[in-house]
TIVO-839733 format. One record per residue (C-alpha): residue in three letters; x, y, z. Coordinates in steps of 0.001 Angstrom, whole numbers, padded with zeros to 6 digits, always signed. Example, Ala and Ser with C-alpha at 12.3 -4.5 7.8 and 13.67 -1.06 7.14 Angstrom:
// residues 2
ala+012300-004500+007800 ser+013670-001060+007140 
END
This chain:
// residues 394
unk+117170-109214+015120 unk+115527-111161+017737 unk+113136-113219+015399 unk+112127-110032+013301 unk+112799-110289+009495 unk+114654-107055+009038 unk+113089-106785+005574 unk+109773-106117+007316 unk+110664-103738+009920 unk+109225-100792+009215 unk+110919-097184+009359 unk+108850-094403+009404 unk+105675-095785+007534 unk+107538-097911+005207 unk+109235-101268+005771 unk+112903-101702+004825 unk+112302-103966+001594 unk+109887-101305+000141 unk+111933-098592+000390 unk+115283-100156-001025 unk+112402-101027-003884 unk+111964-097810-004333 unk+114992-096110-004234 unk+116076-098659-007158 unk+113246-097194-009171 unk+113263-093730-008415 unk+117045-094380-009281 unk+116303-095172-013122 unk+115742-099130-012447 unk+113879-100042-015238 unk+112854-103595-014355 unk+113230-105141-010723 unk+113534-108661-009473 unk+112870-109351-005958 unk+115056-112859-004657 unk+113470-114150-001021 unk+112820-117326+001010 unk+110648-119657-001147 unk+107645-119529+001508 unk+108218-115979+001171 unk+107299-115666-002257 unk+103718-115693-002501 unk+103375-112910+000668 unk+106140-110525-000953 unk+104413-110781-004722 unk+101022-109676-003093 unk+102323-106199-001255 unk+100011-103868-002560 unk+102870-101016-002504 unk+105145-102933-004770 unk+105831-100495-008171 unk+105158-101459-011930 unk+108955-102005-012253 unk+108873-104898-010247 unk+109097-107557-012581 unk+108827-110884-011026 unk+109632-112008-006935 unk+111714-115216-007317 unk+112511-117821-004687 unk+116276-117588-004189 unk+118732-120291-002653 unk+120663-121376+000180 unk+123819-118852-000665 unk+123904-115260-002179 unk+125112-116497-005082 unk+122338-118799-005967 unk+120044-116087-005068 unk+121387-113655-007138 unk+121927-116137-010094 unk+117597-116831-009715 unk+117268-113044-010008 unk+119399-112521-012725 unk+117427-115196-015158 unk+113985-114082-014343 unk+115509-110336-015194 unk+116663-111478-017947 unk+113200-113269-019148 unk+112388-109741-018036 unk+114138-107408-019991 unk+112402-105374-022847 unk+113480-105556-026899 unk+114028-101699-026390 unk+116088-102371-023427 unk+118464-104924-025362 unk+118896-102476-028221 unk+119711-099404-026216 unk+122433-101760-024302 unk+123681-103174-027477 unk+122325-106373-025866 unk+124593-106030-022908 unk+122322-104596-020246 unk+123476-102985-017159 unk+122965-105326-013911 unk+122719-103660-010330 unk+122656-105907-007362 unk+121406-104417-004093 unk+121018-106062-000804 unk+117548-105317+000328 unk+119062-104523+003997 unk+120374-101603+003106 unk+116996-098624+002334 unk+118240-095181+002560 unk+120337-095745-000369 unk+120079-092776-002868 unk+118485-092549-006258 unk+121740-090728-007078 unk+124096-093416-005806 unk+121794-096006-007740 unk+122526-093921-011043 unk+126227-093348-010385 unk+126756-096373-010310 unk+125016-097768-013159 unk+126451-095276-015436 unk+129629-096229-013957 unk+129204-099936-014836 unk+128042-097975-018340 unk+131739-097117-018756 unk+133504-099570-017217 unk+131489-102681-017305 unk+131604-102646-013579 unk+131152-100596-010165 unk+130789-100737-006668 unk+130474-098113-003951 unk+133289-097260-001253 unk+133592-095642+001757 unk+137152-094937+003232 unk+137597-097024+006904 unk+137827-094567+009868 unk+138663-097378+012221 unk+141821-098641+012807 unk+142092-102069+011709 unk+142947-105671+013451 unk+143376-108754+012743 unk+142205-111539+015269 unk+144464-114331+016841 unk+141994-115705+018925 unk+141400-112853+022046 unk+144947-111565+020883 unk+146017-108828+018323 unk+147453-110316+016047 unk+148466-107407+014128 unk+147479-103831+012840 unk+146125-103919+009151 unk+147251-100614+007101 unk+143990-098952+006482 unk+145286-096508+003569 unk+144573-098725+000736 unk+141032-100237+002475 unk+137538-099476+002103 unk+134224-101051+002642 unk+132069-102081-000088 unk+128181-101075-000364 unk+125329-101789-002688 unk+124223-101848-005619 unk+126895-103210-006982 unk+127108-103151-011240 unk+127827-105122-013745 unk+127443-105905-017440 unk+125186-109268-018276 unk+127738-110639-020376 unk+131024-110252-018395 unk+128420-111796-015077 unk+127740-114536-017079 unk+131271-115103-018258 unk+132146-115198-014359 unk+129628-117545-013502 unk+130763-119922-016424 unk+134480-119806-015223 unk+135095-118974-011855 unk+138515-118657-011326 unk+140952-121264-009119 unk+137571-122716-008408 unk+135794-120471-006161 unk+132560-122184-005315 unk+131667-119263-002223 unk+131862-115366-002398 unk+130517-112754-000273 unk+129812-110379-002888 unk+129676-109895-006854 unk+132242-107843-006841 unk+134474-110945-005051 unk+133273-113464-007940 unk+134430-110844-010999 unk+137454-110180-008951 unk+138399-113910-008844 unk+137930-113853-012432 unk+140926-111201-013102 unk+137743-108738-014090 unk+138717-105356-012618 unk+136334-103510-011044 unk+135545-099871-011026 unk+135218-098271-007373 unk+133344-095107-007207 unk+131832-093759-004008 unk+129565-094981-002079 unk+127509-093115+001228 unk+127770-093039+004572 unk+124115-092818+004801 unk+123689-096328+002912 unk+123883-098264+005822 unk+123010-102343+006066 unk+120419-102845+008569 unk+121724-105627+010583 unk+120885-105147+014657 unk+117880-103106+016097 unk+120093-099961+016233 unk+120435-099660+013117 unk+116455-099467+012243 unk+116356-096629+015147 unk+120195-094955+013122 unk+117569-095204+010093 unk+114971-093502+011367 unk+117010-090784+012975 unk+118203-090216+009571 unk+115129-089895+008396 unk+113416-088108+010515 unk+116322-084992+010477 unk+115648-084482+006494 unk+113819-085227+003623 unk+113892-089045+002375 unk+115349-089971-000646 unk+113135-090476-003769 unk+111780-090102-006537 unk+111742-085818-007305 unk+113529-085052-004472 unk+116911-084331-004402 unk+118059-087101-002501 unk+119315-088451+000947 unk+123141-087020-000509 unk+121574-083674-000695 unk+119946-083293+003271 unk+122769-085458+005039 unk+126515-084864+005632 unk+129724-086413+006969 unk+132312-084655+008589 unk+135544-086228+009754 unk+137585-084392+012736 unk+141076-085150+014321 unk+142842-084067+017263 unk+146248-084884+019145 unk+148124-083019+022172 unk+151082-084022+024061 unk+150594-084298+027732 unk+151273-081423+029548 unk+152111-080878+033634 unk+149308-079164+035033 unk+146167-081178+036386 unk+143592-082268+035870 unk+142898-084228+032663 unk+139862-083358+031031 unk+138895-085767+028071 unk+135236-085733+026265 unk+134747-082706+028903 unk+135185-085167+031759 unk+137418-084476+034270 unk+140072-086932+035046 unk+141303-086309+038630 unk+145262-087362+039407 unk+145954-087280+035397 unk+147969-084869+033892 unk+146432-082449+031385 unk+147083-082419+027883 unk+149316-078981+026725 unk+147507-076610+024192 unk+145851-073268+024326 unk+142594-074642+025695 unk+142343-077474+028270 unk+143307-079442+025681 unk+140145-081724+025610 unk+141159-083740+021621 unk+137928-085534+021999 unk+135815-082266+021871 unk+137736-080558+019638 unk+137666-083521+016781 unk+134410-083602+017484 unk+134057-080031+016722 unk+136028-080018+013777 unk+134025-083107+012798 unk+130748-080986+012813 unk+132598-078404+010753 unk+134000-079768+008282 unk+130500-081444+007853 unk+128793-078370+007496 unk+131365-076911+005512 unk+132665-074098+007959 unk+136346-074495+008177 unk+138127-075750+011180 unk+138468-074895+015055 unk+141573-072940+014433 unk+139736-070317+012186 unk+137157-069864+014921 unk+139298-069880+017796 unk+143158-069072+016909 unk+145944-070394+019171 unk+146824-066674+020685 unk+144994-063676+022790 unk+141572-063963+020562 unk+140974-066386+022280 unk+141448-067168+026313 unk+143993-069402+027228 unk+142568-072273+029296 unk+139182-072408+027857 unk+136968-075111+028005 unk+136365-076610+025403 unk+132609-077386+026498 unk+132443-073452+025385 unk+134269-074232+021805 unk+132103-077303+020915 unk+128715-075652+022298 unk+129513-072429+020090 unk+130344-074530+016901 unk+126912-076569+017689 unk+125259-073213+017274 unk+127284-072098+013648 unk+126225-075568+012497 unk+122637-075070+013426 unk+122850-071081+012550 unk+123963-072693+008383 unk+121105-075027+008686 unk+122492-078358+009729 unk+121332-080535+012691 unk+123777-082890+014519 unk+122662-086524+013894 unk+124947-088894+015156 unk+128715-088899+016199 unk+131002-091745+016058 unk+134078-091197+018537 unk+137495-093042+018434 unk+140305-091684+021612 unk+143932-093770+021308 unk+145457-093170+024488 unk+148002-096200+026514 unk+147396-094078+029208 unk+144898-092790+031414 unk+142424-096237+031627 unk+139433-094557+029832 unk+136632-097987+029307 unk+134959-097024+032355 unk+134905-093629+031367 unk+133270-093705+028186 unk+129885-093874+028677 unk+130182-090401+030715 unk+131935-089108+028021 unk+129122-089819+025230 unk+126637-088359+028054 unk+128747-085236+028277 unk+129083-084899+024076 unk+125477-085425+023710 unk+124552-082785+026150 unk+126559-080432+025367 unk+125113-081117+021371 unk+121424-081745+022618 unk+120674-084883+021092 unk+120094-087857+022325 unk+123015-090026+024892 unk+122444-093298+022247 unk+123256-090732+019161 unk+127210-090575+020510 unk+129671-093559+020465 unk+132654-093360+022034 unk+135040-096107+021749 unk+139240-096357+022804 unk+142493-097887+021496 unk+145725-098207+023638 unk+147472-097604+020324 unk+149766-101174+020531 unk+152389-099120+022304 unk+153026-097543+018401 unk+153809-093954+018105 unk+153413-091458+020712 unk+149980-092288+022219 unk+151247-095855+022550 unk+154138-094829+024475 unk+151893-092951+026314 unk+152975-089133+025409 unk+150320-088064+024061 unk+146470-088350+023190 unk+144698-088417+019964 unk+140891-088449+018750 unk+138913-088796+015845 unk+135371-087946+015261 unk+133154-088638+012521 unk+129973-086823+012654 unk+126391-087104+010790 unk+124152-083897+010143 unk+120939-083393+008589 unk+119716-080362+006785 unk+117243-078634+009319 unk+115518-075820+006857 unk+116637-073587+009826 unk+119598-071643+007719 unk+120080-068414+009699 unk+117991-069054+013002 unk+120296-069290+016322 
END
């Protein structure tokens, strides 16, 4: 972050710790620790916006799980009588890392009544990406995504079965990335439920200006409001045509000179149409085959510049705003990495938002399956909109 404590970058008024503070409380937090750098302390305890449920700022320690132990005693000094007897004297726990603000009040309470039931939980989301594993600047090999997902915050637990992990942790693990890691070494299952794509970590610069576009396209989440879940969707689109024999390629409504097209009804553009179905599915308004059928409704040969524009105006017509859209193409053939950039350009004009709101990004597929033998071409989108307040207007 270039010498900037993340924690005090600010996003639209606010500065990333305070409004991961807040979404804790608005979320049904009842008492609050704060864990920081020891010179920290004194600076964070002062902050004239923090909220009565902050309960104590404690200097944590040179590893998360030091830090998170410190917490955990001065919440427990912390706790109420009433709170011990409503918990049976097994209070919930929720761990959040202060990196990650636009978390919702509603994730906050699903997952502590989650750990409520099962005694622990932890947000999800599904992995889009295809997954590899390193050997040095080689692939070493293709991880099977199907049973993978990434793990958010706040993670919950119950006091007791925390403190029965940090008594015996199991085959002697002295190091773990998260809490959920420790109680897993310790043969305690825990409960996935899940998580947002909204809740991101803030870790580079792009991801305070990903914040703030978030922000700005709908209402924050807090407390009386319905919540960052309520104004924000996902939507996750997929495409794949054979090549065909007529030229030229287009791809990301680029045209590829000297490549042959892919074979469909349109031009066959995948990355445009998962994008499209992306959107969609995000807005909740079907696919691109209800729109446009395969057959004489619709002209053979269209571009799909037309398609995508048109579904860019049903999404904004039901009230939803394109955000951000997150582009994957597999294809072992044409060379596409010095095509990409003019592919995002293309997306995000033809969407009218921003060139630095679309990523697109390409896999030669390993020579696997048809796009690695270099048959065909595949896409996958996954798109962000916001609720505009716009339902109805063109």
């Amino acid at each position: 972050m270039a010498g900037l404590d993340k924690l005090d970058a600010v996003i639209d008024g606010k500065s990333v710790l305070q409004r991961s503070v807040e979404a804790l409380e608005a979320g049904g937090a009842e008492r609050i620790v704060i864990v920081t750098a020891a010179e920290r302390v004194a600076r964070v305890a002062a902050a004239e916006w923090l909220p009565v449920s902050v309960a104590a700022v404690v200097a944590g320690g040179e590893r998360r799980q030091e830090s998170v132990a410190a917490g955990v005693a001065a919440l427990t000094e912390a706790t109420t009588e009433a709170t011990t007897r409503a918990t049976a004297g097994d209070p919930v726990i929720l761990i959040h890392d202060a990196a990650r603000p636009l978390v919702s009040p509603g994730l906050v309470r699903a997952v502590a009544a989650a750990t409520v039931d099962h005694g622990t939980a932890i947000p999800v989301l599904a992995v889009a990406e295809t997954l590899k594993r390193l050997d040095g600047e080689l692939i070493g090999e293709t991880i099977d995504r199907t049973h993978v997902a990434a793990a958010q915050t706040p993670q919950g637990v119950r006091l007791s079965l925390l403190m029965s992990a940090y008594e015996d942790p199991a085959d002697g693990l002295e190091t773990w990335t998260d809490e959920a890691a420790l109680l897993e070494a310790c043969r305690i299952p825990v409960h996935a439920i899940p998580g947002e794509a909204t809740n991101l970590k803030v870790t580079v610069p792009a991801d305070l200006e990903r914040a703030g576009t978030i922000l700005a396209a709908g209402p924050a989440a807090g407390a009386g409001g319905s919540g960052m879940a309520a104004s924000v969707r996902v939507g996750l689109g997929t495409d794949s045509h054979p090549f065909g024999s007529a030229e030229p390629m287009v791809l990301g409504g680029v045209r590829i000179e000297g490549v042959p097209r892919l074979a469909g009804h349109s031009d066959g553009d995948v990355v445009l149409h998962a994008v499209a179905d992306a959107l969609l599915g995000a807005a909740g308004l079907g696919d691109l085959g209800r729109l446009f059928p395969a057959d004489s409704r619709t002209p053979r040969g269209i571009d799909s510049r037309e398609l995508l524009a048109a579904v860019a105006a049903r999404v904004r017509e039901a009230g939803w705003g394109p955000v951000n859209v997150d582009i994957t193409i597999v294809a072992a053939r044409p060379r596409l990495a010095g095509l990409l950039p003019e592919m995002g350009r293309s997306v995000a004009e033809i969407l009218s938002v921003a060139p630095e709101s679309v990523n697109v990004k390409a896999s030669t597929g390993n020579l696997s399956g048809p796009e690695g033998e270099g048959r065909a071409i595949s896409a996958s989108a996954v798109a962000l909109v916001a609720a505009t307040g716009a339902k109805g207007a063109a």
